[in-house]
N, C-alpha and C positions, 0 to 999 in steps of 0.2 A: 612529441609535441612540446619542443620546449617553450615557443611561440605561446602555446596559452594562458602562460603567469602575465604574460605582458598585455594581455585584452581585457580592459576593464570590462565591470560588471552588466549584462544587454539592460538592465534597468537605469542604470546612470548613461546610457548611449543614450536612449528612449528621451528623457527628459533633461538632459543637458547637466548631470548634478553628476558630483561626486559618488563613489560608492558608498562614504560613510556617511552620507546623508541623513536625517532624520525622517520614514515617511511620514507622508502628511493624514490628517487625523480621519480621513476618511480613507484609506487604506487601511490604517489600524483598527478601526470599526470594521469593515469588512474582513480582514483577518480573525478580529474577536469572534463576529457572529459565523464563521464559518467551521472556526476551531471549536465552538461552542457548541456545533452541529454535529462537528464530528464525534466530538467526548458523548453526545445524547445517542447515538446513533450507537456506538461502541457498548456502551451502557446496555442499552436497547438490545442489541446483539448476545451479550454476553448474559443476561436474564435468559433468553430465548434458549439459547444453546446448552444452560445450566437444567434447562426445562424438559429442553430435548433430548438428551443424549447424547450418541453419536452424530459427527458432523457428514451428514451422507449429501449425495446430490440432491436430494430433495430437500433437506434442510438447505443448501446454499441457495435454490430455487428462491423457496421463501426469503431466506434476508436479502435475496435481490429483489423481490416483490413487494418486501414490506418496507425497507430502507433505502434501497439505492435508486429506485425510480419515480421516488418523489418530486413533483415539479409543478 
């Protein structure tokens, strides 16, 4: 695929901008609050499983019960 160095980035197609663009400040707000979810969540996780012990199916159960299906 030598072809794909030459495709700029599908987010400067989307909006007509260059790749080194700066995004715009509510993209970086939602990037914050999501990354911010994630490190909570990670966190969260990693208490849990320090608590629990082994990582079995049943634990994975739970932290997709208790983390991932938040909405």
């Amino acid at each position: 695929m030598a072809h794909a160095r030459t495709i700029p980035a599908a987010s400067a197609l989307a909006v007509g901008k260059s790749s080194s663009a700066k995004p715009s400040i509510w993209t970086r707000l939602l990037n914050a609050i999501a990354e911010a979810n994630m490190r909570r969540a990670e966190r969260e996780i990693a208490i849990y499983l320090q608590n629990g012990g082994k990582f079995t199916d049943e634990t994975e159960r739970e932290i997709e019960r208790r983390f991932l299906n938040r909405r």
